[in-house]
N, C-alpha and C positions, 0 to 999 in steps of 0.2 A: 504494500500500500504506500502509496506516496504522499509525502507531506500535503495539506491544501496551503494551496498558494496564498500569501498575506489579503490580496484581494479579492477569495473565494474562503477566507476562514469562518468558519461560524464561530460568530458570540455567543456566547452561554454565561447565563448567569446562575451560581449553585448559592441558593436560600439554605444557612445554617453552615458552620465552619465545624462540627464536629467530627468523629472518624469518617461516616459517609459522606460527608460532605467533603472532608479532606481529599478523601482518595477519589470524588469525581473530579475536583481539579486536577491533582496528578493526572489523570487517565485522559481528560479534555484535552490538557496543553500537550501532553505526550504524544498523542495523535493530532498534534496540529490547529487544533479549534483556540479562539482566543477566549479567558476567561478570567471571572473576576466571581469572588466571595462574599457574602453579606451576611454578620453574623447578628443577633440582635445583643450579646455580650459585650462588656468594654474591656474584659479582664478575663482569661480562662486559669479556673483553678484546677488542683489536682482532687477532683470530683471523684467518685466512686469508688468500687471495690476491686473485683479480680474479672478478665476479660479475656477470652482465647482468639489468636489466631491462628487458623488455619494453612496448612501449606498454603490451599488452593488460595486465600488471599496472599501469602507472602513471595509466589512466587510471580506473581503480576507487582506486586509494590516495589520486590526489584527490580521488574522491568522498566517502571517508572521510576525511578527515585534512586536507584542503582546499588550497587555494592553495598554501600554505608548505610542505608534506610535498613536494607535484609540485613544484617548485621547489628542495627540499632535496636530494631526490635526484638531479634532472635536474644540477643543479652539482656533486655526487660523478662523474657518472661522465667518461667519455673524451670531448672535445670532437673529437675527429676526423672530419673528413665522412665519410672514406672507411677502408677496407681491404687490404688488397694479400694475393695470395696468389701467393707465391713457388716457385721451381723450390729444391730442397734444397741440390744443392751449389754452385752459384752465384748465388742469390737471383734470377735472372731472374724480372719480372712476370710471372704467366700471368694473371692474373686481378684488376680491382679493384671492389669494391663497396660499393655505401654503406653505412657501421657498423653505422648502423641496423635492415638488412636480418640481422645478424651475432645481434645480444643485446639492441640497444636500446643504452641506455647503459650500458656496461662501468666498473664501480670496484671500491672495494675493498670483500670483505665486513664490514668490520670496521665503515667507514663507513655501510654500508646499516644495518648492526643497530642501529647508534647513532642514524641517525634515526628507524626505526623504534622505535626503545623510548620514547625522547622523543616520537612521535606517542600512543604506549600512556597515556602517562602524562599527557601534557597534556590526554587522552578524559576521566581522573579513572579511568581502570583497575587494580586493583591489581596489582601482580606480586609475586610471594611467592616471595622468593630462601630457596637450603637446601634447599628441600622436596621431593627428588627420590620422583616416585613409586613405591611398591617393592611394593603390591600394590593389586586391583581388585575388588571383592564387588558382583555382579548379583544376586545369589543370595536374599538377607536384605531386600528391599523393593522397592516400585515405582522407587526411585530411585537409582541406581548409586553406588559408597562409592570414595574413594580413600586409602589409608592412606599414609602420607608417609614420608620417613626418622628424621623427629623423633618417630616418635611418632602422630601426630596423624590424624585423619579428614575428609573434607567429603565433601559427593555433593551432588549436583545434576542437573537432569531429564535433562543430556546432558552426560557427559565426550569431548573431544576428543583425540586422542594424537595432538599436534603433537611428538612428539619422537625424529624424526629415524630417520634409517636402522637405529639399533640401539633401536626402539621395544619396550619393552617392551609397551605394549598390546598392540603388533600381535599377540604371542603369545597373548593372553587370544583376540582376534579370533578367529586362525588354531586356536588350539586345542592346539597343537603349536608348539615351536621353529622359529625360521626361520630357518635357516641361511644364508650366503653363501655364493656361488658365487664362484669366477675367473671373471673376465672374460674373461681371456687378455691384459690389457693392462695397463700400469704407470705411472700418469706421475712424472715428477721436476717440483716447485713449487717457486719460489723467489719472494721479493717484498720488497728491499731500494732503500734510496737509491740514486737517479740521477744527482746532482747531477757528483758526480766523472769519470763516464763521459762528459761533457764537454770534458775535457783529453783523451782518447785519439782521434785524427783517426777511426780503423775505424771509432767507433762512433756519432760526431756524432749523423747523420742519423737515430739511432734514438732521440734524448734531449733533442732541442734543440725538441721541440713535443710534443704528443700526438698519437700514431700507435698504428693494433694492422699488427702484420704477420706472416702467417702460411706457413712453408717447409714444401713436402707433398713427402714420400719415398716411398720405400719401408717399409711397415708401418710410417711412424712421422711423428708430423706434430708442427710446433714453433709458437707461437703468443708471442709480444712483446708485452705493452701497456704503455704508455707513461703515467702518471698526470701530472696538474699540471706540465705542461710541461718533461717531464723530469725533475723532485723526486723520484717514484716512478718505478720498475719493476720488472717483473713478465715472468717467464716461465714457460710449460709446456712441456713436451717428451711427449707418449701413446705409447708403443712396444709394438708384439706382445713380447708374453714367449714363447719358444721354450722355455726349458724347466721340466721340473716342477718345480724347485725355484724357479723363478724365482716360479710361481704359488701357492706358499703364502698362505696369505689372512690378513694380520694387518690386519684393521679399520678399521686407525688413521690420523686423518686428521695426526699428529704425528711418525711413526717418522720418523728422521733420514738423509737420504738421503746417498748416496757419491756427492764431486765426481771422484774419479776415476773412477767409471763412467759421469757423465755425461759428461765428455769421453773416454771410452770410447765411448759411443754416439751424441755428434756428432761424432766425429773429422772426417768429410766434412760435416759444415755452412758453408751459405754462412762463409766466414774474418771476416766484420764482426762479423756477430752473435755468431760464436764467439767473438770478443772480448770482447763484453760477459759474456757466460756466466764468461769467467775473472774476473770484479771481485767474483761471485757468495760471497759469505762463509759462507752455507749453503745447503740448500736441502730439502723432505721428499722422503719417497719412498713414493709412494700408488698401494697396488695398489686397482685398480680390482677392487671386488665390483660380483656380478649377482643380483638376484633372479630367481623368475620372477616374471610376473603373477600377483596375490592373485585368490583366487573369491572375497572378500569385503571388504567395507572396513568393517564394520558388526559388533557382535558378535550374541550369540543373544537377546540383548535388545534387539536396536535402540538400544539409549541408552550405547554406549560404540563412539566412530568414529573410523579413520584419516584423516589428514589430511596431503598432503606427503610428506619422504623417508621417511617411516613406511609408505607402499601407494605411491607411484609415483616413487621414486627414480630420477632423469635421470642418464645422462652430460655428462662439462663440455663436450664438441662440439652438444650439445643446445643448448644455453645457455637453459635454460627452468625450471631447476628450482623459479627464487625466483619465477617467474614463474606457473607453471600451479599451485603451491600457494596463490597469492593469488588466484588462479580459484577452486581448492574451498573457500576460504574462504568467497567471495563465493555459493558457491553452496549452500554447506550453509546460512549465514546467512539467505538467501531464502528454502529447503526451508522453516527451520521456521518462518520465519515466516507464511510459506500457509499451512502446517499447522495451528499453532497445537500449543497445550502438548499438546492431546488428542490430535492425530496425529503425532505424534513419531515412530513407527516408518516410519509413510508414509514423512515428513522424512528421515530418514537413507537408507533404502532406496533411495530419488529421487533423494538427492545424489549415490550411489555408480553410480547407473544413468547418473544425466547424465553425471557426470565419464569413467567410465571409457574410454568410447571415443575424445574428445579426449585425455585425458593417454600413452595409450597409442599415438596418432599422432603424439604430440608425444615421444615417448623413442625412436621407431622410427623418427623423420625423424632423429636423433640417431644411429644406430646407422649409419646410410645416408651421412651425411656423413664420418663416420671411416672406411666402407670406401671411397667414392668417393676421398678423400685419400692413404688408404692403397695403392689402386693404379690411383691415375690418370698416374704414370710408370714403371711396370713393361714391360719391355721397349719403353720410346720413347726414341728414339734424341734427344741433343739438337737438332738441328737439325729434328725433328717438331714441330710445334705442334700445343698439345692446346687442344680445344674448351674455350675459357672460363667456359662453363654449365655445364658438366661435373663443376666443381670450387666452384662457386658452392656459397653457402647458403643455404636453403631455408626460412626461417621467415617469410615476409613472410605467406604465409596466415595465422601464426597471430594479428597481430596486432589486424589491423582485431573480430576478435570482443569481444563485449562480454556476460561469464560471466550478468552478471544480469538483460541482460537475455533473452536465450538462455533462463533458466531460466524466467521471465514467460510465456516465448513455449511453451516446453515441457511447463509444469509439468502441466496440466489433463492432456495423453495421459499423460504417465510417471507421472504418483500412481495416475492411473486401472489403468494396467497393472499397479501393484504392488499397489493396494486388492486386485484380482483375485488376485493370486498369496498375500495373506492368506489370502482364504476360501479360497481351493484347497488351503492350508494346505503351500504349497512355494514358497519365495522363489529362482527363477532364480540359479543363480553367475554371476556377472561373463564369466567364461571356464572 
């Protein structure tokens, strides 16, 4: 594929500077398109917990961002070979596998964003902090408008809405509000210094290397990672919510969770780890929202698209989310670039057709692993042994894939298919 010439580049504007948003400016400017960032932040902190990348993203963010990006994040995440997946109230092995096999490299997300912005910027990419977008006009030209919080406008041939599960595009898209659903599940996060959990014998062997290790119950499964030899840790706890109050949906990946209900609800956790839980100084409490699947990731213009937890928002037993957003990165970058400026609508149409049936395998092999977890010891007695593959995880198909070039190999049928659904003057939904 050949660069597009400066006066045949498409503009692209990507709504939200986070990982996916990151990685579609790499993937834009890489393949030639000119692009610019708008985040509505003035300051990125080191936000969140623990986050996996996958080969399948790390080997396109070399492509993009070169040697030193693959390199900066492979030293972020968990050096551990392996994983262990533990019996609840006695930590008995059932199961071990390599990390690998788990998330890719597991760290922290505050760390992934930080290299990622730094990749943004050493491209020559701008990122336009403040600017949260608060409205979007298709309507008034060929070329799509985004009006800012300051005030201000830009448009360009394609706006992107990388931003995030409570994406405002996505409503322009959808037409209508999109509401969250309950999950029906909750987790409790925490991710403080490890250093001291060294002096308590219980807890050693969960802080003196990097380890992830994971205790599956009943409706509820617990996950430990271990950062910089112990320096960091991290833990989650996913539990069924039984009741309605319990599944009120407040959005927020910040509400501040209650340590005594978390040792409420490991009261019977393996005694070691419960150990460390008690060093826990705080920790949030994140109800898990659901969408359904979108019929569209595209607006009625073709030239305004989701991207990321904005149309395929993952569960964190997925461990795919930072992952299969740097797929549609790479793959809407590609779209238009085959296309070129003139077939734009093609481009988007083709992205949302390629992606949707891998990201939607990729959130439902996630869904499958929480219920596998959740009751793979439900009336087994301890002295049963359960099948080790049973409880295994299941992402190793998704990594060997490689998004662009898939879309290479793809593109000629599915453009074809959707030129067709122009003239017939009906663009097929997603689902």
């Amino acid at each position: 594929m050949s660069k597009n010439t400066p006066e045949a580049a498409i503009k692209v504007i990507v709504i939200g500077a986070g990982l996916g948003g990151c990685a579609t400016a790499l993937a834009m400017k890489h393949h030639g398109h000119e692009v610019i960032v708008y985040e509505k932040l003035t300051t990125f902190r080191r936000l969140g917990d623990s986050l996996g990348l996958g080969e399948n993203a790390l080997k396109l963010l070399e492509r993009w961002g070169g040697h030193r990006l693959y390199h900066a994040l492979t030293r972020i995440g968990n050096q551990a070979p392996d994983m262990q997946i533990r019996r609840w109230h006695d930590g008995q092995i059932l199961a071990t596998q390599p990390l690998m096999d788990m998330a890719g490299y597991i760290g922290h997300r505050g760390d992934y964003h930080e290299a990622f912005l730094k990749s943004v910027r050493d491209a020559g990419i701008e990122i336009r902090v403040g600017r949260g977008a608060v409205a979007y006009d298709e309507e008034s030209g060929e070329r799509p408008k985004v009006r800012f919080s300051d005030g201000t406008e830009d448009e360009a041939d394609v706006v992107v809405g990388a931003d995030g599960i409570k994406s405002r595009a996505r409503e322009l898209v959808l037409g209508f509000q999109d509401a969250p659903k309950s999950s029906g599940y909750s987790c409790f996060r925490a991710y403080f210094p490890g250093r001291h959990l060294r002096e308590d014998p219980m807890c050693t062997e969960f802080v003196d290397h990097d380890c992830v290790n994971i205790w599956i119950g009943e409706d509820t499964h617990f996950i430990q990672n271990t950062l910089r030899n112990g320096n960091e840790f991290n833990w989650i706890v996913t539990r069924q919510l039984s009741h309605e109050a319990d599944m009120e949906i407040k959005e927020s990946w910040f509400q501040e969770g209650d340590m005594e209900e978390v040792r409420r609800v490991l009261a019977t956790l393996d005694p070691r780890i419960r150990a460390a839980v008690e060093y826990t100084p705080s920790c949030l409490d994140w109800k898990i929202c659901y969408r359904d699947p979108l019929p569209t990731w595209v607006s009625k213009s073709h030239k305004i698209v989701l991207l990321g937890d904005s149309c395929h928002p993952h569960l964190p037993t997925s461990a795919q989310g930072a992952s299969q957003a740097t797929e549609s990165a790479a793959v809407l970058a590609v779209c238009l670039k085959l296309a070129g400026k003139e077939g734009i609508p093609v481009a988007t149409r083709t992205y949302e057709k390629l992606r949707f049936p891998r990201t939607r395998a990729s959130q439902t092999n996630g869904e499958d692993l929480r219920d596998r977890w959740h009751n793979a010891l439900k009336n087994v007695a301890d002295g049963v042994e359960i099948d080790p593959e049973s409880i295994k995880m299941r992402n190793r198909w998704l990594y060997a894939f490689d998004a662009e070039a898939d879309t290479l190999e793809r593109w000629a049928k599915m453009s074809s298919q959707v030129s067709k659904e122009f003239r017939n003057g009906k663009i097929s939904p997603l689902c």
